[in-house]
C-alpha positions in Angstrom: 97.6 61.2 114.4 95.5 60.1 117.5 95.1 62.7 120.0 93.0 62.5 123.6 93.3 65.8 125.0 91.7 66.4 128.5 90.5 69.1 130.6 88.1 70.1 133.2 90.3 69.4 136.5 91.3 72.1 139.0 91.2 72.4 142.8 87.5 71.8 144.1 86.8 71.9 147.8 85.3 68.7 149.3 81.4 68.3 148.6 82.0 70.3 144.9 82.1 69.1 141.1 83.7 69.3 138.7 82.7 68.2 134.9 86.0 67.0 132.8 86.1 67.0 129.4 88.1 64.7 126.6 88.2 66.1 123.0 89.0 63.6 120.7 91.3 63.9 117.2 92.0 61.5 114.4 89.5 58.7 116.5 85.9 59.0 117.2 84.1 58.2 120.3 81.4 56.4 118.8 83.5 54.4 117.0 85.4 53.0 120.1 84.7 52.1 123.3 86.1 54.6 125.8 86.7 55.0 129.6 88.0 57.2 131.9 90.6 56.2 134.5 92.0 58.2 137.1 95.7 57.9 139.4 95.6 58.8 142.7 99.0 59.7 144.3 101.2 56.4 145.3 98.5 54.2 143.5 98.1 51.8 140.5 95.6 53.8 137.9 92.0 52.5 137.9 89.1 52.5 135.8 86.1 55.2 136.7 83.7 54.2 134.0 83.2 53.3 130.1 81.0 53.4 127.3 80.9 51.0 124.5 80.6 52.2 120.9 76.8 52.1 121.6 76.5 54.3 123.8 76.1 51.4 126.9 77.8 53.0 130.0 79.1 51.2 133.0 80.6 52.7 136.0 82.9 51.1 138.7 80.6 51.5 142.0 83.5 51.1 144.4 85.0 54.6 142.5 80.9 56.4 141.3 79.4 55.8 144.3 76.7 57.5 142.2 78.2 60.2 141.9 79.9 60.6 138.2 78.0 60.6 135.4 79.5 59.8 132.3 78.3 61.4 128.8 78.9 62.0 125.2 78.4 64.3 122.2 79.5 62.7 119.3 78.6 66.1 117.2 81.7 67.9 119.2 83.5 64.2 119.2 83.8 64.7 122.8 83.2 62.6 126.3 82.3 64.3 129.8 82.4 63.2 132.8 80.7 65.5 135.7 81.4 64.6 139.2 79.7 65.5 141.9 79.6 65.3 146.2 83.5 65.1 145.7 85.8 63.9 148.5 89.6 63.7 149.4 89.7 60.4 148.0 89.0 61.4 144.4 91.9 63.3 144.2 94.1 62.3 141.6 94.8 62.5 137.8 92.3 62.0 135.6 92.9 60.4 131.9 90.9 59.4 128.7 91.5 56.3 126.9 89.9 55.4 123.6 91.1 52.9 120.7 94.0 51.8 123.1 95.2 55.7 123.2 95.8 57.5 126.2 95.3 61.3 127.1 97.7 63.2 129.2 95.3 63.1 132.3 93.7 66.0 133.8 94.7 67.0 137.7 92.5 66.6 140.1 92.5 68.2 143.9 90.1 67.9 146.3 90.9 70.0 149.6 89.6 72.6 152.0 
């Protein structure tokens, strides 16, 4: 049984980080290509970034602005993803998809 299990989110004041975490079971990272996607509330889901099976990562400008970075550790069979210089507008849930499997999404708040 496939299981995407995030974690990491929380309540960050604007201009803090936070680094979420996706721990994978019955699938490995390296063997699929991955991405994280986030919902904000009242809007369609998007991607944030992906990594192919290679290790290639590719981030959505519009969404990083440079500031997520997107890693793995394929010892722990897990994918990060720190984010830094957050705003209001990254406020949302946060979920892992791998080998066409979806995490339950990690909650994150940005607020003073």
């Amino acid at each position: 049984q496939v299981q995407l299990v995030e974690s990491g989110g929380g309540l960050v004041q604007p201009g803090g980080s936070l680094r979420l975490s996706c721990a994978a079971s019955g699938i490995t990272f390296d063997g699929n290509v991955m991405a994280w996607y986030r919902q904000a509330p009242g809007k369609q889901r998007e991607l944030v970034a992906g990594m192919t099976t290679g290790g290639t990562i590719s981030y959505v400008d519009s969404v990083a602005k440079g500031r997520f970075t997107l890693s793995r550790s394929n010892a722990k069979n897990r994918v990060y993803l720190q984010m830094n210089n957050l705003t209001p507008e990254d406020t949302g849930v946060y979920y892992c998809f791998a080998g066409n499997y979806w995490g339950q999404g990690t909650q994150v708040i940005v607020s003073s």
